[in-house]
C-alpha positions, 0 to 999 in steps of 0.5 A, spaced: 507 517 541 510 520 548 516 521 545 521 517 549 521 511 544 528 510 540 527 512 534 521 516 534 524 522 530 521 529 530 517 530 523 517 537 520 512 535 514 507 532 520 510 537 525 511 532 531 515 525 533 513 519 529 515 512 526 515 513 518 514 504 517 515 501 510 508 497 508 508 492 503 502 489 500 500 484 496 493 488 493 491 481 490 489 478 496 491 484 501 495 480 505 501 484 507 508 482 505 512 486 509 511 491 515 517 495 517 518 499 523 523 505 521 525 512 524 520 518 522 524 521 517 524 521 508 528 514 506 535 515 503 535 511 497 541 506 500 536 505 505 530 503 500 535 500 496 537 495 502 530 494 504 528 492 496 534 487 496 531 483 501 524 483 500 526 481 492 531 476 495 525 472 498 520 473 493 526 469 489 526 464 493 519 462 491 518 465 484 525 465 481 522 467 473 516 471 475 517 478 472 516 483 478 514 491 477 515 495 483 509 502 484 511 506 489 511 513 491 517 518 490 521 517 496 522 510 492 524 513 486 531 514 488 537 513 483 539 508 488 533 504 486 532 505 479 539 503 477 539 497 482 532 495 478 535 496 472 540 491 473 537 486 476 531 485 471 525 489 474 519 494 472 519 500 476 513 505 477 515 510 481 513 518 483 517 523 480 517 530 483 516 535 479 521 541 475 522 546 470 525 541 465 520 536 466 514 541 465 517 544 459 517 536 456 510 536 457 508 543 456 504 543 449 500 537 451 498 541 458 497 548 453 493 544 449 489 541 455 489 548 458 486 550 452 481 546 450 478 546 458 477 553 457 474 553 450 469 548 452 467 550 458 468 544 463 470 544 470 476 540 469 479 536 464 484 531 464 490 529 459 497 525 458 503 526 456 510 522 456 518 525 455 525 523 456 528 526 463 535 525 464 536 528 472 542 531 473 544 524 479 542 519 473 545 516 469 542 515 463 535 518 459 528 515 462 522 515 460 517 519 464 509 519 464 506 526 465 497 527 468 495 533 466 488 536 469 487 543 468 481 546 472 479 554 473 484 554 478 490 551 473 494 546 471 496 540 476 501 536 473 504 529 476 509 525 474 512 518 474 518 515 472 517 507 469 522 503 466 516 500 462 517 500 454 509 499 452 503 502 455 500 508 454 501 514 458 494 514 461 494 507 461 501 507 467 497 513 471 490 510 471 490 503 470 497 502 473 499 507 478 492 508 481 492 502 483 496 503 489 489 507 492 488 500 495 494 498 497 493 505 501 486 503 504 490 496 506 494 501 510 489 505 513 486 499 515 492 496 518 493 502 522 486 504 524 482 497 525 488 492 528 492 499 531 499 498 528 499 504 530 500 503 537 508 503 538 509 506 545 514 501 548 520 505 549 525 499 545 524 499 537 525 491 537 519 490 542 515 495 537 517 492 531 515 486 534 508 489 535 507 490 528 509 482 527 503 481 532 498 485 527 501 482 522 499 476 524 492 479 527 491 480 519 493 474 516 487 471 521 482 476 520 482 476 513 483 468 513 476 468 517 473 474 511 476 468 505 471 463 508 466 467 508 460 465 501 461 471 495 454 472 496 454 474 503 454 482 505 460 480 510 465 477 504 467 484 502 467 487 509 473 491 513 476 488 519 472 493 523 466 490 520 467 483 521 469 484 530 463 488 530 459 482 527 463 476 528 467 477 533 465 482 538 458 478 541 456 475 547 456 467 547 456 461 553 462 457 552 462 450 555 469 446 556 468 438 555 474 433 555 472 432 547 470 438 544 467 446 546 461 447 545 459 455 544 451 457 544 448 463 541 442 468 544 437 465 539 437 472 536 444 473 534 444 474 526 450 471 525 449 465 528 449 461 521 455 463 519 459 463 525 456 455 524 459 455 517 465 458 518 467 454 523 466 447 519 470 452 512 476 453 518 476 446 521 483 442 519 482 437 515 483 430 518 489 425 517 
């Protein structure tokens, strides 16, 4: 960035000008949902609020009776969104900061795991604990989930606040909230491998609509990875990968009234399933 765009603040945390964007995946398919240009500064809770209220509003549209969960980090876990969820009927796993209050909740389970690190000699050993946590902006007692990791150097106690009535504590950290991993990886991805990151236009509308054109640029290339045989190297691979092998490689293309024809070296190793790629993607007929 050379500081000049709209928008583009100054971030004390990243220590230089930026865009903070909302990215929305779906982890399933890894397909982005929503790509959202914003200024470079923490969300308020209102603002998420908004951006939520749509993007639930859409997903209505299609599945009106799917019970929906929101996972995401602790700029989401305002109590803004946390009431506007409650009230419209959707599970929520957000990050929780850290507190006295909260560590004294939890502070026989961490004292245990503590101990039992030190008695049995292990590098690091990990534990679960849940309590009640009512923050003095909330309005009523939630459930908080608690991992404990202790190790040589001490505890290490994240937090995360859920609406959810059943599952254990280990299971909503592990199973549950660790899962946002991928969806991280899906937005290193988008940012490092299609260059969303390149948003050097000076207007905020012309760099959101950059974003528009990487998401389409996804949707595309993970269209062609979709189509290519589970037994093959490439049907996992990342988009890097796939322009390196399926992209990037040199043809002859030849234009007639009726068809392209494009011709391969004789040496080019992809040269089978680029044939079966284009008979996969090929429209079906009328």
């Amino acid at each position: 960035m050379h500081g000049h765009q709209q928008l583009s603040l100054f971030n004390g945390h990243h220590g230089e000008r930026c865009f903070l964007p909302i990215h929305v995946h779906d982890v399933e398919t890894s397909r982005p949902v929503l790509v959202l240009l914003r200024p470079g500064r923490t969300p308020s809770g209102r603002e998420v609020r908004g951006h939520l209220r749509r993007l639930v509003r859409r997903i209505r549209c299609q599945w009106p009776t799917t019970r929906l969960t929101i996972r995401g980090d602790g700029h989401y876990g305002r109590p803004e969104v946390t009431a506007w969820c409650e009230a419209h009927g959707i599970d929520f796993v957000f990050g929780l900061p850290g507190n006295d209050v909260l560590r004294a909740g939890v502070e026989t389970a961490a004292d245990d795991v503590r101990t039992r690190r030190a008695e049995q000699q292990t590098p690091v050993l990990r534990g679960y604990a849940e309590t009640r946590h009512a923050a003095r902006s909330w309005t009523t007692q939630r459930r908080a989930v608690a991992r404990i990791k202790a190790t040589a150097l001490g505890l290490d106690i994240r937090f995360m606040v859920t609406s959810l009535p059943r599952g254990s504590a280990e299971w909503i950290y592990d199973t549950f909230c660790c899962a946002r991993g991928q969806a991280e990886n899906l937005i290193k991805m988008h940012k490092g491998q299609l260059a969303s990151d390149r948003t050097s236009c000076r207007s905020l509308l012309a760099n959101q609509v950059r974003l528009i054109l990487d998401n389409a640029a996804c949707w595309l290339v993970l269209a062609v990875r979709d189509a290519i045989p589970r037994a093959h190297d490439l049907a996992r691979a990342e988009f890097a990968t796939l322009r390196m092998h399926l992209v990037k490689i040199a043809a002859r293309i030849t234009e007639t009234a009726s068809r392209v024809r494009i011709a391969f070296a004789a040496a080019c190793p992809q040269t089978a399933l680029i044939r079966g790629l284009a008979h996969a993607l090929q429209p079906a007929g009328p």
